[in-house]
C-alpha positions in Angstrom: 0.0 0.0 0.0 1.3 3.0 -0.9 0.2 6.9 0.8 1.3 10.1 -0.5 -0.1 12.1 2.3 0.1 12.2 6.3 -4.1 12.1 6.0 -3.5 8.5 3.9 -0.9 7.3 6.2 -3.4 8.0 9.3 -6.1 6.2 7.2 -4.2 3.3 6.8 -3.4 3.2 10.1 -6.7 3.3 11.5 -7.7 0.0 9.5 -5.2 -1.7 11.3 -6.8 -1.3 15.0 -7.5 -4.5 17.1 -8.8 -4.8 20.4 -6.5 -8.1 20.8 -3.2 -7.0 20.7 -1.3 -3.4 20.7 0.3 -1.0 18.0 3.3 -0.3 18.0 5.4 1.5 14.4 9.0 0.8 12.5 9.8 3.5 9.8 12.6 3.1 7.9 13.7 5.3 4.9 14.4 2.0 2.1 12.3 -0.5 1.6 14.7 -3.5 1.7 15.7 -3.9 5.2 14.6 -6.7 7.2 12.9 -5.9 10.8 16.1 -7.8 12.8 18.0 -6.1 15.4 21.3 -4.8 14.7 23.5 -7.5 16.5 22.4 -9.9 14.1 22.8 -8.5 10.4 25.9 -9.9 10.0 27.3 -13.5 11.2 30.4 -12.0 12.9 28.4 -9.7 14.6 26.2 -12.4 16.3 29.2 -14.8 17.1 31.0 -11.4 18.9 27.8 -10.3 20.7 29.1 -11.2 24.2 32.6 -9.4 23.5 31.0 -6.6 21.8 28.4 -6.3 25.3 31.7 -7.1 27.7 34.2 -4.0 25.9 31.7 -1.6 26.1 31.6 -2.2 29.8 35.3 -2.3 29.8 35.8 0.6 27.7 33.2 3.4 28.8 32.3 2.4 32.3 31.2 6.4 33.1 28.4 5.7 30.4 26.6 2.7 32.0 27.0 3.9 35.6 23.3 4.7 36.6 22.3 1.7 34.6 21.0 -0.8 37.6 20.7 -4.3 35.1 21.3 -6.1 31.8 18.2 -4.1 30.1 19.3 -0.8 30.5 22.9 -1.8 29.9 21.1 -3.0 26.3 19.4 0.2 26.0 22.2 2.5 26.3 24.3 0.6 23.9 21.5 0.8 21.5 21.1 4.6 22.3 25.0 4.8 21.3 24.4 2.9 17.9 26.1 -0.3 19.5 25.0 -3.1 18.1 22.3 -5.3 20.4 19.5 -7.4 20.1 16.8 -4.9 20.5 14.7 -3.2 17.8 13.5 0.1 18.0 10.1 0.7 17.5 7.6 3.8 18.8 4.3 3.9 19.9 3.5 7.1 17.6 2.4 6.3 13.8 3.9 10.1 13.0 7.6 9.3 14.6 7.6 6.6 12.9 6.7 8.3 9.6 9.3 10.6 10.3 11.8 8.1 10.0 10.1 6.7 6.5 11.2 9.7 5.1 14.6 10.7 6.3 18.2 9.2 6.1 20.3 8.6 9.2 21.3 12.2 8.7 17.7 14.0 8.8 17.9 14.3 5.4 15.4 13.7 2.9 15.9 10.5 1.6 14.6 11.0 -2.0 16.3 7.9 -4.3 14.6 5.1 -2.5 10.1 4.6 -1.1 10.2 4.3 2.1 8.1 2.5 4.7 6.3 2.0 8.0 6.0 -1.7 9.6 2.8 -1.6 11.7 3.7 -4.3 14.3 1.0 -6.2 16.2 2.3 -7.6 19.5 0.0 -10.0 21.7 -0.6 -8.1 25.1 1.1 -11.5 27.1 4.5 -10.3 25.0 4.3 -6.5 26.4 6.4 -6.4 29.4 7.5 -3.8 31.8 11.2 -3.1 31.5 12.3 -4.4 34.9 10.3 -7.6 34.6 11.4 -11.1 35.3 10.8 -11.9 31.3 13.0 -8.8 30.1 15.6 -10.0 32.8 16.0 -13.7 31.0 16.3 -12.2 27.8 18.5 -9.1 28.9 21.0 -11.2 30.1 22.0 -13.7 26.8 24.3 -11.2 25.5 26.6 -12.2 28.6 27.0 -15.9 26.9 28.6 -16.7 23.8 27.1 -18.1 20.7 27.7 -21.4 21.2 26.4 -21.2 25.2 23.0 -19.6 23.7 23.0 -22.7 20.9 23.0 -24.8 23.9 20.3 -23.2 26.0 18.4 -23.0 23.2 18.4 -26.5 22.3 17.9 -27.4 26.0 14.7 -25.1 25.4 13.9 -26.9 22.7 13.4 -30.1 24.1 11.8 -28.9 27.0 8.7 -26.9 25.0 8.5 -30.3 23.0 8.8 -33.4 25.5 7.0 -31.1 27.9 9.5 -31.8 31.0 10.2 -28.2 31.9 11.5 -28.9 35.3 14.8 -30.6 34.0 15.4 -27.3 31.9 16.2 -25.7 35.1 19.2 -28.2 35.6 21.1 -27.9 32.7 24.5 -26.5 33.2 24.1 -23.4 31.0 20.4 -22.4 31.9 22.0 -22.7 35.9 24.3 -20.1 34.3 22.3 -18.3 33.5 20.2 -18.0 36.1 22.6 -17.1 38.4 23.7 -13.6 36.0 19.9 -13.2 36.6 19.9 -12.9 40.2 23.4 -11.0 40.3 20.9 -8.1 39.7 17.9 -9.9 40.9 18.7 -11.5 44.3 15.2 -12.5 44.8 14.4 -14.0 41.3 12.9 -17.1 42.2 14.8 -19.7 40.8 12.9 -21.0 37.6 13.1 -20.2 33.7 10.4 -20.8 31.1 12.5 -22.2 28.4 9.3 -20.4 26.3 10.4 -17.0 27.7 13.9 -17.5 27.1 13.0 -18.3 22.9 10.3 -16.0 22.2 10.5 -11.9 21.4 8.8 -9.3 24.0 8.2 -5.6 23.5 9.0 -3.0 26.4 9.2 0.7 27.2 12.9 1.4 28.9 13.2 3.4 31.3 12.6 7.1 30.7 15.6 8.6 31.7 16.8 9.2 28.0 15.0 12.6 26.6 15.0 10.7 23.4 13.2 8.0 24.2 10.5 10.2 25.6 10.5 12.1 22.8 10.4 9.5 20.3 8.0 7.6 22.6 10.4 5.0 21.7 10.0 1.0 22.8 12.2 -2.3 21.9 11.6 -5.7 20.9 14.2 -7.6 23.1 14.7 -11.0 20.8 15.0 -14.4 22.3 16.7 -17.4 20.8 14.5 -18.4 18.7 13.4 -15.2 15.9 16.2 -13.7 14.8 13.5 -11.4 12.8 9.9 -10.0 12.7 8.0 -12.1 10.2 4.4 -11.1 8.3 2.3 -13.8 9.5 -0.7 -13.5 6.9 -2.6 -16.0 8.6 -2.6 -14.3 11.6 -3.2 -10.8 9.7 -6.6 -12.8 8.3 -7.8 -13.5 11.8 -7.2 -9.9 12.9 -9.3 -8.5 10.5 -12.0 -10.7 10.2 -12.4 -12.5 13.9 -10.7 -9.6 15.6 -8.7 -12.5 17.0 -4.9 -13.2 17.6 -5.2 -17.4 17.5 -1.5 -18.1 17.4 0.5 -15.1 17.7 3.0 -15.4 20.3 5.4 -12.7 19.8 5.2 -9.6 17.8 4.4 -9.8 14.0 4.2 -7.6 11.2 0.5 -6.8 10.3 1.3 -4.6 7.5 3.8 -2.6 6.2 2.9 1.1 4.7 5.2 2.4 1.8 5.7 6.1 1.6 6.5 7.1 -2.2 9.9 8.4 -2.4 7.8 11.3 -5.1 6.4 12.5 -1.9 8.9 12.5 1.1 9.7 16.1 0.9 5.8 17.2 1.3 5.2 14.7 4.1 8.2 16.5 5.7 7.5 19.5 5.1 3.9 18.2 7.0 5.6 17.0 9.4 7.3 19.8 10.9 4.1 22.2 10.7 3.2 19.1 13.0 6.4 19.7 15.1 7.7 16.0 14.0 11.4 17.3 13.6 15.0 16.1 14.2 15.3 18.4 16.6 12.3 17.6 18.6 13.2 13.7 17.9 16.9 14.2 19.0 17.3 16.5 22.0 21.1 16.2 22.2 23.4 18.8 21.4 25.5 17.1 18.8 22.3 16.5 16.8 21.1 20.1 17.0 25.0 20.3 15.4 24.7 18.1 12.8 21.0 19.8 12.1 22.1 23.3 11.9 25.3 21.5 9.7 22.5 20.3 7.3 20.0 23.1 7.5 22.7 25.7 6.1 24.8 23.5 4.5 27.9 24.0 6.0 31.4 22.3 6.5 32.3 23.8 9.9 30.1 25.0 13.0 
């Protein structure tokens, strides 16, 4: 579906309500990326996750020191642009616009459509950001690759012969619960191997003006989804039933392409909307890099 106006984009969105699960928005500026978090585009990426998570620790301790666990650790790299297994998404259809039409830069991104994911997430996988859920999860980039192959194969055949309770006493999953309760003393001493595969949405912690701004969220991703999927099927039951039968984790319900003909008018409408890269990105090196853009200059 394509829209060459805010007032189509809003209509399109509306079509997409459903009392069974929440909304939440991706834009992106090309339409050819997949909806998977940064740590896992590449292969070398994914098998470095735990070194990646460990040197930023090591080498900018000042910038995680009011961070009190493993999510907000995760949140802060992602704020940085270090790689992570969290996906941004925003709980505003106009943000997320904003971001269908612009580059990395601010700039409009006129060579390529652009697009909007509206993302449909069962209200089971919506989780406060301190929960027990967001813990599990938060705390896998602290294992290597092959430790998370492990667990998840564990999970595996816990979910399928249904014996959960010998999950609990596999060497890696002990691991693991232990990094849990290093921030957690009182976690009680049990993991779903379901919680530890599947994907859950949350809202951080609002201490970043961004994120407020942006009324920005993340899909944490388990061991299981490396990527948001279109599940048609489920799509068909939404609409018709008003129903989520299956769907347990976030999904794609539709994806809304902006026409690249058009991104400078919906920009220009978004600002008279006050939907701006300043407004987005209240730090002072963005205002820079705005004002850098704005009069085209090679020095501030």
């Amino acid at each position: 579906m394509y829209v060459k106006s805010i007032g189509e984009y809003l209509s399109a969105i509306n079509k997409e309500k459903t009392s069974e699960m929440k909304i939440f928005f991706r834009g992106q500026s090309q339409d050819k990326w997949y909806l998977t978090p940064p740590i896992f585009r590449s292969k070398k990426r994914k098998k470095k996750e735990h070194k990646i998570y460990s040197q930023a620790m090591t080498e900018c301790p000042q910038d995680f020191a009011n961070c009190n666990n493993h999510c907000e650790i995760l949140s802060t790299m992602q704020h940085y642009g270090i790689p992570t297994r969290l996906l941004d998404v925003t709980k505003n259809a106009l943000v997320a616009l904003y971001f269908a039409v612009v580059d990395d830069k601010g700039i409009v991104s006129k060579n390529d459509d652009g697009v909007v994911y509206i993302i449909g997430a069962p209200k089971t996988h919506i989780k406060e950001y301190d929960s027990d859920t967001i813990s599990i999860l938060a705390s896998l980039p602290r294992f290597s690759q092959k430790e998370q192959k492990r667990i998840r194969k564990k999970a595996d055949e816990a979910l399928n012969d249904k014996k959960r309770e010998i999950f609990n006493y596999d060497s890696d999953v002990h691991r693991l619960l232990h990094e849990i309760k290093k921030e957690k003393p009182q976690f009680e001493p049990i993991i779903s191997p379901k919680d530890v595969m599947d994907n859950f949405i949350f809202t951080p912690k609002k201490t970043n003006p961004r994120i407020i701004r942006q009324q920005g969220a993340f899909i944490i991703f388990g061991l299981k989804h490396k990527k948001i999927r279109c599940e048609k099927s489920l799509i068909k039951n939404a609409k018709s039933k008003n129903k989520i039968h299956n769907a347990h984790r976030p999904v794609i319900l539709n994806k809304i392409k902006i026409s690249k003909k058009h991104k400078k008018d919906i920009y220009k409408d978004l600002k008279t909307c006050g939907i701006t890269q300043t407004s987005l990105f209240p730090e002072l090196y963005k205002y820079g890099e705005f004002i850098v853009n704005k009069y085209k200059l090679d020095e501030i």
